[in-house]
C-alpha positions in Angstrom: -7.8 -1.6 10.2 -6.5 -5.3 11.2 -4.5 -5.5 8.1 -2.4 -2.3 9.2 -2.5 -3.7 13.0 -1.0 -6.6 11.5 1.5 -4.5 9.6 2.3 -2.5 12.9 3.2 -5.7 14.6 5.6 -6.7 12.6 7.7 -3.3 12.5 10.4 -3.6 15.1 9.2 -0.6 17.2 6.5 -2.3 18.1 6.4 -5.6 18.4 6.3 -6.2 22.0 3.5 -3.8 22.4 0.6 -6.1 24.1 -2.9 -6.2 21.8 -4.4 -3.2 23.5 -1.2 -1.0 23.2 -1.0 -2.0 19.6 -4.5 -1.2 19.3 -4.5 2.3 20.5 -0.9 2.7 18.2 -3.0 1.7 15.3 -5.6 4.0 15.6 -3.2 6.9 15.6 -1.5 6.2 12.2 -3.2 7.7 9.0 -1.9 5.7 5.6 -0.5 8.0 2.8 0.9 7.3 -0.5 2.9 9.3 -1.8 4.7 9.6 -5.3 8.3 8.6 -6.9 10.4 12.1 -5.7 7.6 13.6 -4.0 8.8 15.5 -0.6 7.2 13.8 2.4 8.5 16.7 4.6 11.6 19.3 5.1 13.9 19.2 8.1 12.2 22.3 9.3 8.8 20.7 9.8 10.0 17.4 11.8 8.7 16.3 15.1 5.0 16.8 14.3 5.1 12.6 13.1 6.6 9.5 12.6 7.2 7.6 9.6 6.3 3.7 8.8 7.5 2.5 5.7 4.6 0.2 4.2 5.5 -0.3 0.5 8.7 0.8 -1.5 11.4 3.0 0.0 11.9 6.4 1.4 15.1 8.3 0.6 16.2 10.7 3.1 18.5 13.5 1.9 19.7 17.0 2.7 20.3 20.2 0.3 23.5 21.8 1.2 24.2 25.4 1.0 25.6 24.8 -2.9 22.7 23.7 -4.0 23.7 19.7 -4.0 21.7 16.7 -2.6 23.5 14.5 0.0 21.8 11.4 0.7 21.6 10.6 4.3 19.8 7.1 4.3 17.5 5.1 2.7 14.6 3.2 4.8 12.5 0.4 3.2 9.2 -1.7 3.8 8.9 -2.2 7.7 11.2 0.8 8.5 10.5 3.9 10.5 12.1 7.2 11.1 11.1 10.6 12.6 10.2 9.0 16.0 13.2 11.0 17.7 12.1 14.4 16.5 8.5 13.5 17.5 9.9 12.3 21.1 12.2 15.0 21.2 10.3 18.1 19.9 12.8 19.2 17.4 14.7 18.2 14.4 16.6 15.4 14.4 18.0 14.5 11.1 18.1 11.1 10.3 21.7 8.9 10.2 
């Protein structure tokens, strides 16, 4: 628990967060790990959670009506995305 507090503290979201708020932050994130190409969620399914990147990278990409991939971003260790949709209550695709 205090080494992913430390973690949190150091991701730009939250580093002015006093102890206590970063405490009670902490204690809401769950740590997954998740395989090379696996899908961490669909567009659809956004603004249930947000997204911390601890170790490697997560690629963020949309399927267009042909079929194709476009790529929309990358986000690496200490990154974070999905905290609009979660804020907002809807998709937000990330840019």
């Amino acid at each position: 628990m205090q080494e992913n507090r430390t973690f949190l503290k150091n991701v730009a979201i939250f580093q002015h967060l006093a102890d206590a708020e970063l405490q009670s932050v902490t204690e809401m994130f769950k740590e997954r790990k998740y395989k090379r190409n696996e899908i961490i969620f669909v567009e659809e399914n956004t603004g249930q959670y947000m997204y911390v990147v601890k170790e490697g990278r997560v690629k963020a990409s949309r399927t267009l009506p042909n079929g194709r991939e476009t790529i929309l971003s990358f986000h690496k260790e200490g990154e974070y995305f999905g905290e609009m949709s979660l804020i907002m209550e809807r998709p937000h695709p990330p840019m």
